[in-house]
C-alpha positions as CSV (number, residue, x, y, z in Angstrom):
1,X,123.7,104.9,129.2
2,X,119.9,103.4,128.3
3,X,120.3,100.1,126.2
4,X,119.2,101.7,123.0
5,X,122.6,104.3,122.9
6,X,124.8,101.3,123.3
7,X,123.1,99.6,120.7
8,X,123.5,102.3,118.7
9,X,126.6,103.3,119.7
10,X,127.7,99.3,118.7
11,X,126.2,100.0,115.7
12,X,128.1,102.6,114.2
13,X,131.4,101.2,115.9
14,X,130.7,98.1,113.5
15,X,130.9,100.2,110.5
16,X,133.5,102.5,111.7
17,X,135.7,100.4,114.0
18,X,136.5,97.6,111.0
19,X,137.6,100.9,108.1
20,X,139.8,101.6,110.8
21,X,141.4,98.5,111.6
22,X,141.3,97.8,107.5
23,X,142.9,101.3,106.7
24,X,145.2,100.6,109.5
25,X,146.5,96.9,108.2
26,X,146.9,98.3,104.9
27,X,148.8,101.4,105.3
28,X,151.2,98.3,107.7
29,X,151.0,96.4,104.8
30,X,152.4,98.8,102.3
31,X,155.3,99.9,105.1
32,X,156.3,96.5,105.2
33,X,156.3,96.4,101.1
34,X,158.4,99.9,100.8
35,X,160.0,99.4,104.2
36,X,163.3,99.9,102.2
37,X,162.6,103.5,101.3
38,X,160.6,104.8,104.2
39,X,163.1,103.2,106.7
40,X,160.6,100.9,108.4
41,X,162.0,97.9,109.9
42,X,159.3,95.3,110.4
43,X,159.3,93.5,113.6
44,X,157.8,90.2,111.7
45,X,158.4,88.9,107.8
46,X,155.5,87.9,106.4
47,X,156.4,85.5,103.4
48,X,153.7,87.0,101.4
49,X,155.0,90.7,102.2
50,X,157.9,89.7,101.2
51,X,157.3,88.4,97.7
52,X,154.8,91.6,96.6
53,X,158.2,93.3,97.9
54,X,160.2,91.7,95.6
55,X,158.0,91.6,92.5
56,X,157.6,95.4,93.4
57,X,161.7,96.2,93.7
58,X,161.8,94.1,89.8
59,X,158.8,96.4,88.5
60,X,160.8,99.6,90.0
61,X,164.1,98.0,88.1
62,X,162.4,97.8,85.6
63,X,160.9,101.2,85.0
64,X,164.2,102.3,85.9
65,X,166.1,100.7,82.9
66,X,163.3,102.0,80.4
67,X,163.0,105.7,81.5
68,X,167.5,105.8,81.5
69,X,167.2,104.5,77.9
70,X,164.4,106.2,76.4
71,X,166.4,109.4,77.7
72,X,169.3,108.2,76.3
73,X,167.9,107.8,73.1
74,X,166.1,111.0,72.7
75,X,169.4,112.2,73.9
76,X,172.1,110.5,71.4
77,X,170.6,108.9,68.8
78,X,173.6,106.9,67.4
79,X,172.9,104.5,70.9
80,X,169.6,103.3,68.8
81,X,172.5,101.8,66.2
82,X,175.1,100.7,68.7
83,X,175.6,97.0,68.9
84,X,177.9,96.6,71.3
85,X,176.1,98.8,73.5
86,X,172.4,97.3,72.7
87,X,173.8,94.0,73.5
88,X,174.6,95.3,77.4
89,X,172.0,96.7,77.9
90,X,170.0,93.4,76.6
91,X,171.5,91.0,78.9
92,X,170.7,94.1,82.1
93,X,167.1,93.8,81.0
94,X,167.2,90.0,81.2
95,X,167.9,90.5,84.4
96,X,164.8,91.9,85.3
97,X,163.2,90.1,82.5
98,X,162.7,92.8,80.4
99,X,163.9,93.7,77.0
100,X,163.4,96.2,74.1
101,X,162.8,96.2,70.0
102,X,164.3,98.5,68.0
103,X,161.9,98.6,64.6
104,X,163.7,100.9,61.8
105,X,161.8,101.4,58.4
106,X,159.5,98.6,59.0
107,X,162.4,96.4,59.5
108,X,163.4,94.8,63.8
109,X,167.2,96.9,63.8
110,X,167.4,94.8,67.1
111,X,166.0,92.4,69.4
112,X,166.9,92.1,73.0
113,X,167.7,88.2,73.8
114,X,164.4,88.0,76.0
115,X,162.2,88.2,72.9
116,X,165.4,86.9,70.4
117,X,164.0,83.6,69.6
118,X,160.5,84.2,68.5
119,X,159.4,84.2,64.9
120,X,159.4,87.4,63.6
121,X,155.8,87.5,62.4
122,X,155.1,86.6,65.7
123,X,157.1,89.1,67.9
124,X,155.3,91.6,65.3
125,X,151.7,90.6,65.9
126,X,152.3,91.4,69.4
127,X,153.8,94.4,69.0
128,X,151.1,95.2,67.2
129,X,148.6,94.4,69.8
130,X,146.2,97.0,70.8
131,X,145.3,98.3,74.7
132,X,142.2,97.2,75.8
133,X,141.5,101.5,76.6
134,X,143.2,104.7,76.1
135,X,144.7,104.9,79.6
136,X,146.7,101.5,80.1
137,X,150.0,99.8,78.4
138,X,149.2,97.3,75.9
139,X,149.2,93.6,76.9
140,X,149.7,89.9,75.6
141,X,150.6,86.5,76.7
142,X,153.1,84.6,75.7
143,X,153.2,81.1,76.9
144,X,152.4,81.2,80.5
145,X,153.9,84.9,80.9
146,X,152.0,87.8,80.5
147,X,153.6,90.6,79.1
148,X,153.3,95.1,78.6
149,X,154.5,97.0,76.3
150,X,155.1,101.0,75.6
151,X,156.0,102.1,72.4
152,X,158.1,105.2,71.8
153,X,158.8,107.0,68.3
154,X,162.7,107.6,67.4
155,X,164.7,109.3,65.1
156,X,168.2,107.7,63.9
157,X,170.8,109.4,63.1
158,X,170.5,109.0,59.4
159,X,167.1,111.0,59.8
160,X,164.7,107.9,59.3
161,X,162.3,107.6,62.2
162,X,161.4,104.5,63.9
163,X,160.0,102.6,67.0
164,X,161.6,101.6,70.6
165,X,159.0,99.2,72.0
166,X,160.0,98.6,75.7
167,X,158.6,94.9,76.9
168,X,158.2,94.1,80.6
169,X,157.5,90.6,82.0
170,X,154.5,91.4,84.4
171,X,153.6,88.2,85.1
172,X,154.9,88.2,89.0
173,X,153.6,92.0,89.1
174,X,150.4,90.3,88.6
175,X,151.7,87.6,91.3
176,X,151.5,89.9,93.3
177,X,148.1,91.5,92.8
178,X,146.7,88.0,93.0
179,X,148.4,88.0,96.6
180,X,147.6,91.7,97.3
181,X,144.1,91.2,96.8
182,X,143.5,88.1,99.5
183,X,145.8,89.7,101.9
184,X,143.1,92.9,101.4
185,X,140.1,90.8,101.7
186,X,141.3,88.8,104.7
187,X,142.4,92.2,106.1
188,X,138.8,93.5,105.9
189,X,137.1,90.6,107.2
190,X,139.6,89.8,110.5
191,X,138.3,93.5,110.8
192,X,134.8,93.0,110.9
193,X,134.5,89.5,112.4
194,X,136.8,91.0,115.5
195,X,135.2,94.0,115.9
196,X,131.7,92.6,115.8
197,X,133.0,89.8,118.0
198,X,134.2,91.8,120.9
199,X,131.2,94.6,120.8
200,X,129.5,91.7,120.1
201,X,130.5,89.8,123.4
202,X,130.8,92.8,125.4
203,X,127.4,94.3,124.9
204,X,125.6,91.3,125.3
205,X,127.3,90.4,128.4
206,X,125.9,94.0,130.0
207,X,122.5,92.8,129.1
208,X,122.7,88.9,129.6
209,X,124.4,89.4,133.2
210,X,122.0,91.8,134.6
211,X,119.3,89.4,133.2
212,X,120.8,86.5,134.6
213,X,121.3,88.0,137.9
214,X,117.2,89.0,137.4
215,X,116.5,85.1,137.0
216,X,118.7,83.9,140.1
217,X,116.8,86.5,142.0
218,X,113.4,85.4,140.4
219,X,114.3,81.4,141.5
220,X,114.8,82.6,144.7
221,X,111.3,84.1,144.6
222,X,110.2,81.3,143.2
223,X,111.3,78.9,146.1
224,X,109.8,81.2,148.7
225,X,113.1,83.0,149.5
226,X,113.2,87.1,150.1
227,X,115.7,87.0,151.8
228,X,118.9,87.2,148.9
229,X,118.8,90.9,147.4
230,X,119.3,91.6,144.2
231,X,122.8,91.1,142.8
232,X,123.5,93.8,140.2
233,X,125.3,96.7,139.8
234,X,124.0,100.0,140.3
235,X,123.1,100.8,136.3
236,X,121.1,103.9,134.9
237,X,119.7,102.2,131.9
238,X,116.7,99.9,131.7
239,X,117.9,96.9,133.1
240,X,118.7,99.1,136.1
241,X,115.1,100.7,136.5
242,X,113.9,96.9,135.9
243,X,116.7,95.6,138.7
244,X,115.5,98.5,141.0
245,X,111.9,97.6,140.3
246,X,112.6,93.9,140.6
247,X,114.3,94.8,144.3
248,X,111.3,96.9,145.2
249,X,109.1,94.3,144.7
250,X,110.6,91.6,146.8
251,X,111.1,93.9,150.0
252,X,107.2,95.4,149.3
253,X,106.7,91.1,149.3
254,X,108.4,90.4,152.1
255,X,107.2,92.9,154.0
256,X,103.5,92.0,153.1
257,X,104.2,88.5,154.0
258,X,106.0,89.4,157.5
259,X,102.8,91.7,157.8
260,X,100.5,88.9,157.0
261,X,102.8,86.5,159.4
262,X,102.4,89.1,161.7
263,X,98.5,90.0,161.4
264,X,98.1,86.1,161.7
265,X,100.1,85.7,164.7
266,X,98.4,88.7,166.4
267,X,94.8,86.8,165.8
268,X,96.2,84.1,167.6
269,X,96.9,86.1,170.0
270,X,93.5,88.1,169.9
271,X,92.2,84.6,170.3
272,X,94.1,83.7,172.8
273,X,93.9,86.7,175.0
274,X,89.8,87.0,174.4
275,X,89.4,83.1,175.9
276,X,91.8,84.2,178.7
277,X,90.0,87.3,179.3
278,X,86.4,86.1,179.2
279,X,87.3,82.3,181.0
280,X,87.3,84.9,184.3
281,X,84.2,86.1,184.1
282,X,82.7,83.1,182.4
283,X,84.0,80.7,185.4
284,X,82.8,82.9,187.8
285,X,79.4,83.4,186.3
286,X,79.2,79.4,186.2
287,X,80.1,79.3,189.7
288,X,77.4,81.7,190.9
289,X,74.7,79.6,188.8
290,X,76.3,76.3,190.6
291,X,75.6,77.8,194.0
292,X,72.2,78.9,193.6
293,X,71.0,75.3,191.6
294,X,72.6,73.2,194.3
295,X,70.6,75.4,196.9
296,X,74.0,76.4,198.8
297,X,72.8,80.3,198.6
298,X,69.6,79.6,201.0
299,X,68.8,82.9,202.2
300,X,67.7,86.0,200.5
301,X,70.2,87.9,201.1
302,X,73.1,85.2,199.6
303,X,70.9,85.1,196.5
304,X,70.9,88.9,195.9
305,X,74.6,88.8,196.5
306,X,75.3,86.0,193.9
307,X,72.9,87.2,191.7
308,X,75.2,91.0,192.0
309,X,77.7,89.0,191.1
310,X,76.5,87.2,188.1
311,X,75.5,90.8,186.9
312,X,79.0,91.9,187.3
313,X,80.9,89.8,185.4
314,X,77.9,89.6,182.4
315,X,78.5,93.6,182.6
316,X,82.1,93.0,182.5
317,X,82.0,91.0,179.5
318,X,79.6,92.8,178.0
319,X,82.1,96.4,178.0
320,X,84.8,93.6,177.1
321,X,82.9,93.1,173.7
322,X,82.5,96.4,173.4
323,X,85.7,97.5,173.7
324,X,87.0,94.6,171.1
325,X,84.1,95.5,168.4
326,X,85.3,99.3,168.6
327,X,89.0,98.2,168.7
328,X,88.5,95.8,165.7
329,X,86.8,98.8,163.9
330,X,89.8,101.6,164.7
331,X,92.0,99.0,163.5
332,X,90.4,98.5,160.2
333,X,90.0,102.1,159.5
334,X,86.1,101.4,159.8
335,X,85.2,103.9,162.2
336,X,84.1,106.9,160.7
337,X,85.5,110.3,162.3
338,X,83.4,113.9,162.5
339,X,86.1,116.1,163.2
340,X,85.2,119.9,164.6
341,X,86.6,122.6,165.7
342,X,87.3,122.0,169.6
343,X,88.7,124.4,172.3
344,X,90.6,122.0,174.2
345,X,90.8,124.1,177.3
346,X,87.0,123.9,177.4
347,X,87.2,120.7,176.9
348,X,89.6,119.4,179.5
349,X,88.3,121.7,181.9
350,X,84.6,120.1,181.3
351,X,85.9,116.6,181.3
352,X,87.9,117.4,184.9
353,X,84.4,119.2,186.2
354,X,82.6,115.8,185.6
355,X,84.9,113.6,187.1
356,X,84.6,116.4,190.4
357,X,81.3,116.0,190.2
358,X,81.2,112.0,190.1
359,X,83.8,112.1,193.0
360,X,82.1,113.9,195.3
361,X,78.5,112.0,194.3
362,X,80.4,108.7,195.2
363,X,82.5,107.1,198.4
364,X,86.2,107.6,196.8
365,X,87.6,110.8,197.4
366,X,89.2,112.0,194.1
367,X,91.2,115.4,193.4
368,X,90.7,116.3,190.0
369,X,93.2,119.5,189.0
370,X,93.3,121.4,185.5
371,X,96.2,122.9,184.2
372,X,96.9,125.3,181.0
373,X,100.6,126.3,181.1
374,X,101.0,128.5,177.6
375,X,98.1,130.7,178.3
376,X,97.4,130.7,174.5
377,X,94.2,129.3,173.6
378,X,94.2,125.8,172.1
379,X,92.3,125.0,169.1
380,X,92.0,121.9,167.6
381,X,90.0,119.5,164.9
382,X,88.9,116.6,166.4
383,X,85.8,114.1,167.1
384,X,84.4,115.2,170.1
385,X,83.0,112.0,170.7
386,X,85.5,109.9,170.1
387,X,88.2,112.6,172.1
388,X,86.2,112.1,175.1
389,X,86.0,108.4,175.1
390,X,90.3,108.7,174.6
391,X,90.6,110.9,178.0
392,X,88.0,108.5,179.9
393,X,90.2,105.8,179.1
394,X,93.1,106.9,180.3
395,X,91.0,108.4,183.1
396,X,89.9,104.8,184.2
397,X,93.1,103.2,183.3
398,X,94.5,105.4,186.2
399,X,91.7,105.2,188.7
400,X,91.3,101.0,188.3
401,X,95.6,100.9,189.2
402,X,95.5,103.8,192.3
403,X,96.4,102.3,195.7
404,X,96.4,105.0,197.9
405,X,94.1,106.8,200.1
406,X,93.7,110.5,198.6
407,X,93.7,109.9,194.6
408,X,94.7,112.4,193.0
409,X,94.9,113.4,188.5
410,X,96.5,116.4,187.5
411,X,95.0,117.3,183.7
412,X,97.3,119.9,181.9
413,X,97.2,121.1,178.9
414,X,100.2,122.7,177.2
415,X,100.9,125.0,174.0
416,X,104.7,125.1,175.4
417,X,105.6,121.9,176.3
418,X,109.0,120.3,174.9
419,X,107.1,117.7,173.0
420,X,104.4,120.5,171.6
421,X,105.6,121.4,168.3
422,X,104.5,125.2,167.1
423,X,101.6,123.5,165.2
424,X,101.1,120.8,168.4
425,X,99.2,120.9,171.5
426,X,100.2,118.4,174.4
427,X,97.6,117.0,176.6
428,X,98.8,115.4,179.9
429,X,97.0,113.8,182.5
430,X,99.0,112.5,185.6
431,X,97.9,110.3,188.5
432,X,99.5,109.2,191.7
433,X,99.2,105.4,191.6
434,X,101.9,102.7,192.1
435,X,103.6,103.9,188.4
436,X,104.7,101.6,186.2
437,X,108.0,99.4,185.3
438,X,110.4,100.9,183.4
439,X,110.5,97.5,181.1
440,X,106.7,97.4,180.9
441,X,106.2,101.4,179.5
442,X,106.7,100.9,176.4
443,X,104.0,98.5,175.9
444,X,101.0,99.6,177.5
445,X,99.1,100.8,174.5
446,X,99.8,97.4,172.8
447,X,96.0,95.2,173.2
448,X,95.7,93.0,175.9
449,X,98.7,93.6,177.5
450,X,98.9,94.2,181.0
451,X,101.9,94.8,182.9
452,X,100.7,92.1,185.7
453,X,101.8,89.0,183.8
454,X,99.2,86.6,186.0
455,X,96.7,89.0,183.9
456,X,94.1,89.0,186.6
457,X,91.2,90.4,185.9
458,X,90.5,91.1,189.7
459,X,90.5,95.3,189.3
460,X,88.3,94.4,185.5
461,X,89.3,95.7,182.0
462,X,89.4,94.4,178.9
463,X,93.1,95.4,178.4
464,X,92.5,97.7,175.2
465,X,91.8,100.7,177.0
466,X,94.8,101.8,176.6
467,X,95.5,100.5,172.4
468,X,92.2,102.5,172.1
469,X,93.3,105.8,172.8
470,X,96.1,105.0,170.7
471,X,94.3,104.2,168.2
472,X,91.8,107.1,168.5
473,X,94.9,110.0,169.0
474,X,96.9,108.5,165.6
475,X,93.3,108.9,163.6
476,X,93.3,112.8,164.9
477,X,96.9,112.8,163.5
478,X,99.0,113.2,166.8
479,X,101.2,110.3,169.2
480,X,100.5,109.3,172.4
481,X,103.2,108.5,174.7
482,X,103.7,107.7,178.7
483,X,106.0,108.5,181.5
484,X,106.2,106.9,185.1
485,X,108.0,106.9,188.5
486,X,107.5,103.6,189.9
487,X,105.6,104.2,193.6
488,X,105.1,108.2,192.5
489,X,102.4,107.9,189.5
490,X,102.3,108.1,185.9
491,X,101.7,110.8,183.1
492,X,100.4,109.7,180.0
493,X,100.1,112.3,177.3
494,X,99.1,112.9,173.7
495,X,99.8,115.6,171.5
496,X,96.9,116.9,168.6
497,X,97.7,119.2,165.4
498,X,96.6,123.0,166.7
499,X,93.6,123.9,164.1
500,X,94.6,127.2,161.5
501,X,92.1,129.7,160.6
502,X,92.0,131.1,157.7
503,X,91.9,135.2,157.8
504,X,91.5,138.0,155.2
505,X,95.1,138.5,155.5
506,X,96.1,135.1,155.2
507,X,96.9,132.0,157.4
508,X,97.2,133.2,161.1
């Protein structure tokens, strides 16, 4: 639930939740007052409860006492002359301090003993008294008691008519409103301050924890450390898109600082392997110069030979440099690619007629053999240029390594193969050399590594033949991987997307 329903949702509980709890008190309130009647049996007695119940049970007494004699009255009208009688039921309504005036002819016939000891002008002012509206009882104060009155015509028995005015000591009914009225008031606001308290405390803690949790994890930033996650709970409002956010950002930054960590420990070790690989050929070049300056090369033919040598290693170097500068470029995604359509099986079949050719043009005997297992042509984008300079290589990669007499590589180039997909080509070229360790395969197409720890540069190389092709084969959108038999050869293949012409009828 997004932040902005709970807010509303608090909202509207803060209006509806307190009427509740308020009707709720007060309906408890009023069972406690009539608990008597309804049968309700309070588990606590509150002592204010218990005087509204009181003062209520009187006002019931004395409603009671009024309605019994007015229908007695209307009923027998020689009760309205009955001394003995009147006098009873005088001292009853004394009991709930009550009483009742009997006027006959303008004259009091009789006075209960609750109003007996007024002056007469007096007790006929307030009888007198007016209602303040149409709908309520008159009422008037006497002393420190407030009084109502209802006033009733008669008829006596002689035929005269007259007036019962009934008199009820209200001053604990209104006792009791003055108590009703607090209990109400503090009713409505224990309501309101404890329902606002608890949404109150509730939904800020859903938003304040998720934020704290944001600033621990934001500290930890701050200090340089990626490495404590997020702690919060999976939400779906915005807090949770922030937290999830938040998260995202620190692995995306500590991967780009373990990628810049890494980038700066593979310079070092660009550095380091460049001074390795050119102190060979540098230190060799020096010692050639040495020999000719100190005049230990004395005959023509020991000059021409150092001299070879001088242009050897410089040549060596110089394909060194070449090889880094086109390296550095692959790797920056600087070297631009012109990709056209190729038919590989021309391709390979041309690059294994050349290396025939050059074989047989020079003193090692190389077999060259090409393969195509599928027997479905394969057609594929790539850069010619930069396709051939892949396959040579891997070509001279195997050729510098052979060590035996009759050198043999086996190009093939497969539309079945196990690792061609239906939209993949595999390219394979195998040679019989020494093979290589099963520890050291899967690092051959990292730069300058060489399986020979010494890292002799004895058979030459710059050692990123091999991260070149790699390079080259992941910008055409395939993988390159190797296989080898340690004294039987090695196979090292790559695999290129199969090119989709578009037809009248559709893709073919």
């Amino acid at each position: 639930m997004s932040i902005r329903l709970k807010l509303l949702f608090s909202y509207i509980a803060m209006i509806l939740v307190p009427v509740v709890l308020f009707v709720m008190a007060m309906l408890v309130i009023v069972a406690m007052v009539f608990s008597e009647k309804i049968g309700f049996d309070p588990p606590i007695k509150l002592e204010a409860v218990e005087k509204m119940k009181a003062y209520h049970s009187m006002a019931e007494e004395q409603d009671r006492h009024f309605s019994g004699l007015s229908y007695l009255f209307d009923y027998d009208a020689r009760l309205l002359e009955d001394v003995a009688y009147l006098r009873r039921i005088g001292e009853e309504l004394q009991k709930v301090e009550a009483a009742v005036v009997i006027e006959k002819g303008g004259a009091f016939a009789y006075v209960s003993p609750l109003m007996a000891n007024l002056d007469r002008a007096e007790l006929l002012g307030m009888l007198r008294t007016e209602p303040e509206d149409e709908w309520s009882n008159p009422e008037f104060a006497l002393g420190e008691r407030d009084y109502t009155l209802s006033r009733e015509e008669v008829a006596f028995k002689d035929g005269r008519t007259g007036s019962v005015y009934y008199i009820a000591d209200i001053t604990k009914s209104n006792e009791m409103i003055h108590l009703f009225f607090p209990i109400v008031a503090l009713s409505l606001i224990g309501a309101v301050v404890l329902t606002n308290g608890l949404l109150t405390y509730f939904v800020s803690r859903s938003i304040l924890r998720p934020i704290k949790a944001l600033k621990q994890a934001a500290e930890h930033i701050k200090e340089g450390d990626l490495e404590h996650p997020l702690q919060m709970k999976k939400r779906r409002d915005e807090l949770g898109r922030l937290g999830s956010a938040f998260e995202e950002m620190r692995l995306r930054l500590k991967e780009s600082i373990r990628v810049q960590l890494q980038v700066e420990e593979d310079r070092k070790e660009l550095i380091s392997s460049i001074s390795h690989d050119l102190k060979t050929p540098i230190t060799a070049i020096t010692g050639c110069a040495d020999i000719m300056r100190d005049g230990i090369a004395d005959t023509p033919e020991k000059q021409l030979k150092y001299i070879n040598m001088i242009h050897r290693k410089a040549a060596d170097m110089d394909r060194m440099i070449d090889e880094l500068f086109l390296f550095s470029k692959l790797d920056l995604k600087k070297l631009p690619f012109t990709f056209v359509t190729v038919d590989l099986t021309a391709f390979l079949a041309d690059c294994a007629e050349e290396l025939r050719l050059q074989s047989q043009a020079g003193s090692d005997r190389l077999d060259v053999v090409f393969e195509h297992s599928g027997g479905e042509p394969a057609i594929a984008m790539a850069d010619r240029e930069k396709l051939g300079r892949a396959i040579m290589n891997i070509v001279e990669n195997s050729l510098k390594h052979m060590d035996k007499p009759e050198k043999r590589l086996t190009f093939k180039l497969a539309t079945d193969s196990v690792e061609a997909r239906a939209d993949m080509v595999a390219v394979s070229i195998a040679d019989n050399g020494p093979g290589i360790e099963r520890e050291a395969l899967p690092r051959i197409f990292e730069r300058f590594y060489r399986a020979d720890e010494a890292r002799t540069s004895e058979r030459g190389g710059s050692g990123l033949g091999l991260a070149i092709v790699k390079q080259i084969i992941e910008e055409h959108g395939g993988r390159v991987w190797a296989e080898s038999i340690v004294g039987s050869g090695t196979v090292i293949s790559f695999s290129l997307p199969i090119h989709v012409e578009d037809t009248p009828g559709g893709p073919q």
